[in-house]
Every structure is written in C-alpha cells, then in structure tokens.
N, C-alpha and C positions, 0 to 999 in steps of 0.2 A: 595408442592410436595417434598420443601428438594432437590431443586437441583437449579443451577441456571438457572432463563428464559433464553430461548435460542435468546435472541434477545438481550442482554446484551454484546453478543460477537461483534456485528456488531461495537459498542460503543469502544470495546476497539480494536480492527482492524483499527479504525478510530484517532484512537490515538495514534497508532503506525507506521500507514501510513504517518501521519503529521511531526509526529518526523523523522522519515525518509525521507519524504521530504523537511526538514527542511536543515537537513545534507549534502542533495545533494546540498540545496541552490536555488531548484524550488518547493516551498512551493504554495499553493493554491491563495495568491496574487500575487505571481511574474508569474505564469502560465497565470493569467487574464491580469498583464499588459502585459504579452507577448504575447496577443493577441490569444490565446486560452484557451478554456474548456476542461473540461478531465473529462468527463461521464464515469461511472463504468457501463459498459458494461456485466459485469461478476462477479456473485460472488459464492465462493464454499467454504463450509463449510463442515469440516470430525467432528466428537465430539467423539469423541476416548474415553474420561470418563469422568463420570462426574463430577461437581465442585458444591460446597456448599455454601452458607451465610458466609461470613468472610473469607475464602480461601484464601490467595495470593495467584498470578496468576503473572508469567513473562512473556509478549508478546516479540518476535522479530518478524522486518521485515526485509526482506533482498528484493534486487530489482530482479527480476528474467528476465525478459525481458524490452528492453526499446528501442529498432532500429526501431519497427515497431508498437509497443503497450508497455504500460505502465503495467507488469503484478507484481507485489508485491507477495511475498508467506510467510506466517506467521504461526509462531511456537506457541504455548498459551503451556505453561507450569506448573506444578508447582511447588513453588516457593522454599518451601524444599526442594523436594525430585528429582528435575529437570526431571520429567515423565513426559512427553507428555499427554495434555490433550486436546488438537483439534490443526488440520493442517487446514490453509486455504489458499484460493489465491483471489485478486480481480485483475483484466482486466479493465485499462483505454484504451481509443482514445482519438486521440488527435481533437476538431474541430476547426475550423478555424473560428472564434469570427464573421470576415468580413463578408465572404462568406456563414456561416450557414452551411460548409461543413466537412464532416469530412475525415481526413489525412488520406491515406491508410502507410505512417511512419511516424516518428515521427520528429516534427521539428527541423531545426539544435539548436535550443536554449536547448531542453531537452538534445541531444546530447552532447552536450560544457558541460553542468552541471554535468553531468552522468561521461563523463571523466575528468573533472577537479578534482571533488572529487574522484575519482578515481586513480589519479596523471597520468593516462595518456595520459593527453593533448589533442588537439582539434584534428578534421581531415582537 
C-alpha cells in the first residue's frame, strides 16, 4: 500500500515507553520486583499522516499521569521536518502481584521514582 502498517507504531510506542521508564528508574523489571504489573489498560492512537518505508520517525514520551494511573502520551514525528505524524496515549494500573488486585492509585514506589527523577523528592 506504500504506507507504513499500522501496527508498526505499537513497536515503536513500546520503545519509547521503556526508555522512558528507564529514566524514571521504574523500568518493567524493577516494577516486577516491586511487586507489581502494570497492564495497559488503554491504548489510543490519532495517525495524523502518513509515513513510508525508510522514513525516519522521532518518538517522544513524556509521562502525563502517574498518582492514580500510569498514562504516557507520545508524540511520533517526523524526523526532518518535525511534523507531526501520530499522537498517542497508553493507560497502565498498577496490580498488586500478591493479592491479584488491581490499585485504585498508584504505589508509593512508582511515586518516589516519578519525583526523584523529577528532583522533587519524596512525600
């Protein structure tokens, strides 16, 4: 079709997400030893335009919610011309490994991480 599969983006959302939680320093192993899962709950794709075979593409994630739910919101641009070419967001919860339950907010460990990288410290 000359455009890229649209399931290609979920790949790189997931790439961006990592590296970003990498930053915070509650990466997808330190969540587990922390004794929670973080199920995407939610995921929302715009495709504002389309993108081609070979295109560079520059993903940001920025953290947009995280007290009560883990929401990510991501920018897919591209990589010349810095146009927007899809907006997306993904929705974790947090569950509780033990109990099989899932957190109505989010544990104090996601918290500490969130403001340490941050630099505004704990509560």
């Amino acid at each position: 079709m000359g455009v890229t599969w649209h399931g290609h983006y979920l790949g790189y959302l997931e790439t961006a997400r990592s590296a970003l939680l990498n930053r915070i320093g509650y990466n997808f192993r330190q969540m587990t030893a922390s004794g929670y899962a973080w199920p995407i709950v939610d995921l929302r794709v715009k495709y504002v335009k389309t993108t081609t075979f070979g295109q560079r593409l520059t993903v940001r994630a920025a953290l947009g919610e995280y007290e009560n739910r883990l929401k990510i919101d991501y920018t897919i641009t591209d990589t010349a011309s810095g146009e927007i070419v899809t907006k997306a967001s993904t929705t974790q919860v947090a569950v509780d490994q033990a109990r099989g339950e899932m957190c109505f907010v989010s544990p104090q460990v996601l918290l500490d991480k969130v403001r340490a990288a941050s630099g505004r410290g704990s509560s």
